[in-house]
N, C-alpha and C positions, 0 to 999 in steps of 0.2 A: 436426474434427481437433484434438488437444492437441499441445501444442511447450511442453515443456520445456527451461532453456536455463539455465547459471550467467552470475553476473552479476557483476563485480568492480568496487566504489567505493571508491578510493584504499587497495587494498590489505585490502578486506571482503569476504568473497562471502557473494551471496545465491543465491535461485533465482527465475528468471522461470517463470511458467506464462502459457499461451496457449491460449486454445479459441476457434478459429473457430464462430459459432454462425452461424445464420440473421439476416441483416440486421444484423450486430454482433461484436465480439470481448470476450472476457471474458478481463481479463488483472491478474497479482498477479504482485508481487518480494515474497519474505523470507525469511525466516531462522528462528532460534531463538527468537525475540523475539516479533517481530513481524509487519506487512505493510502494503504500499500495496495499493493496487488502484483498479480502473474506477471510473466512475458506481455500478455494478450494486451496492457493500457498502453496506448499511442503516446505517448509524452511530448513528440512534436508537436502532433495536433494539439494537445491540451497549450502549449506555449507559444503555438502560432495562431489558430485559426479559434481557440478561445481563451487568448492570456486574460482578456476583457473580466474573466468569472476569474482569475488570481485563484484557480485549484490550486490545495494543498495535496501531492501526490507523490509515491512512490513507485520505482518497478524494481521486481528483482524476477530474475531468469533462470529455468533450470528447476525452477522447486513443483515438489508432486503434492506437496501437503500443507497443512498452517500452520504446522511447526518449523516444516521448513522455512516459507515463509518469510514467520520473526528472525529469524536466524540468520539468512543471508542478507549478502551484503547487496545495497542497493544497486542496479544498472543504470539507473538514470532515474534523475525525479524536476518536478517542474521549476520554474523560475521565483513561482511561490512559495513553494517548500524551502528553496534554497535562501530565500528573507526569513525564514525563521531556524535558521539555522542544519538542515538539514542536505545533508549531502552524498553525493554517490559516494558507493563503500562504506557507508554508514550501515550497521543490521538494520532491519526492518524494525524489531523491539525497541528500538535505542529513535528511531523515527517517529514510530507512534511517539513514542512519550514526550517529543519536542511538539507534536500535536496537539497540545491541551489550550486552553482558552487562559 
């Protein structure tokens, strides 16, 4: 099942997605910019085999839901997040909002 959902931080919206899968949930907040997500986003791959696209990304591990989510702290995020200022162990909520245009 997918669940789509807006998300509002201090006055920002994003978009939550949610896909129930088997044994697990695959879940991403963002926007224009950028995005958080699950364990499930490859962050090497995004900074080796496509730094060329300068994704703006985040991962955080461990979380069942989208509030979890914003809340945890990030496990790793790309080389392009990290130019705007974003960085592991930073919340997820505090990442989106370094997100905007």
């Amino acid at each position: 099942m997918l669940h789509m959902e807006p998300v509002n931080i201090d006055g920002v919206s994003f978009q939550a997605v949610t896909m129930k899968l088997p044994k697990t949930n695959f879940m991403a907040v963002t926007n224009d910019v950028g995005y958080i997500m699950c364990g499930a986003l490859d962050v090497q791959l995004l900074n080796e085999k496509l730094a060329d696209r300068e994704i703006v990304a985040g991962r955080a591990v461990g979380v069942r839901t989208v509030e979890q989510l914003l809340e945890a702290p990030l496990d790793s995020v790309t080389l392009a997040a990290e130019a705007r200022g974003i960085h592991t162990g930073m919340s997820g909520r505090e990442a989106l909002l370094r997100m905007q245009e």
